[in-house]
N, C-alpha and C positions, 0 to 999 in steps of 0.2 A: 798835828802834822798830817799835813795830806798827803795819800799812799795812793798807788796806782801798782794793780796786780792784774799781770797778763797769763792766760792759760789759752791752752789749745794750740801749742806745738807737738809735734808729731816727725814719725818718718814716715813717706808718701813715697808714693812710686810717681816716677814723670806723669803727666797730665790728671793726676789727683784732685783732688781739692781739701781743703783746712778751712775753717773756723776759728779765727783766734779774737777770745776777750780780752776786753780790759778796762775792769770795775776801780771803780773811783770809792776811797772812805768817805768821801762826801758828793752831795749829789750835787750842789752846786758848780762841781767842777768842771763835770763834763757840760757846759752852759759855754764855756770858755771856747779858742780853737784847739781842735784834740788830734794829735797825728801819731803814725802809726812809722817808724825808724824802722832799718834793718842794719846789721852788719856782718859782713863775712869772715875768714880770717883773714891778715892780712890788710883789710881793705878799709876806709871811713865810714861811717856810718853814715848814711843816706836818708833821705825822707819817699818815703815811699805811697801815703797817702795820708787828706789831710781834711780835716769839715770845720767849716770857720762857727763861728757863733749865730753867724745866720744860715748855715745852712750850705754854704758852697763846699762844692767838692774838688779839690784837687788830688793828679794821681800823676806819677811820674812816668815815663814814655815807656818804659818797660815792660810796667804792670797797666798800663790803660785797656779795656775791654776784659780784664782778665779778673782785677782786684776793686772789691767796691768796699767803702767804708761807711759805718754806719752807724748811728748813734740811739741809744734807750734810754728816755729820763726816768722812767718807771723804775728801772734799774740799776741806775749808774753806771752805763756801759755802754762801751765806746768796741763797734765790733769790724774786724775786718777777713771781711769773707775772700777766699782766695781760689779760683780755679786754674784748670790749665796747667797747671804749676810745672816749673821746668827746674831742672839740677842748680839754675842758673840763680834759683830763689830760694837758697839754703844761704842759711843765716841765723843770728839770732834776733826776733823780733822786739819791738820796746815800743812803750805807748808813751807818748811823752804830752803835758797839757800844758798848755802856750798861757799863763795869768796875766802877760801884761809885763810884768816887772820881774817873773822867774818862771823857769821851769820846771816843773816837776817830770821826774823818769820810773819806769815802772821798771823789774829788774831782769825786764826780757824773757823770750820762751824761743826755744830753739824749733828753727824748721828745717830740715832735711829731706831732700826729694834726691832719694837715687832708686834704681832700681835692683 
């Protein structure tokens, strides 16, 4: 069974920045497209950034110039780097891997930015 564990949520003060993983129990996973979810309370969960299997990056209009995402095969880790960060990006985050025919979800790390 393939597992996806995200870490490196935090509380942040506005215009902080975060680090947050998310290590794959297999390395072939993260080969796949690997994106990075949010959700608030309240609200649907969103996709927030995304790297295909070759390499393209998608980012949603929110988080663009702010939020890069980034992949380590060395590692099995799928990582999305966050600055800037606004009250507006509290949430809790999920890595979720695109195979084709299901997905897999990692069980989220909370990110809160207040001051």
């Amino acid at each position: 069974q393939v597992q996806l564990v995200e870490s490196g949520g935090d509380l942040v003060q506005p215009g902080g920045s975060l680090r947050l993983s998310c290590v794959s129990s297999e390395n072939r996973i993260i080969l796949h497209t690997m994106g990075w979810y949010r959700q608030a309370p309240g609200k649907q969960r969103e996709v927030v950034a995304a790297i295909t299997s070759g390499g393209r990056k998608n980012y949603a209009d929110s988080v663009k110039g702010r939020f890069t995402i980034s992949r380590d095969y060395n590692y099995n880790t799928v990582y999305l780097q966050m600055t800037s960060l606004k009250p507006e990006d509290t949430a809790v985050y999920f890595c979720n891997a695109d195979l084709g025919g299901r997905s897999v979800w990692g069980q989220g790390t909370q990110v809160t930015v207040s001051s």
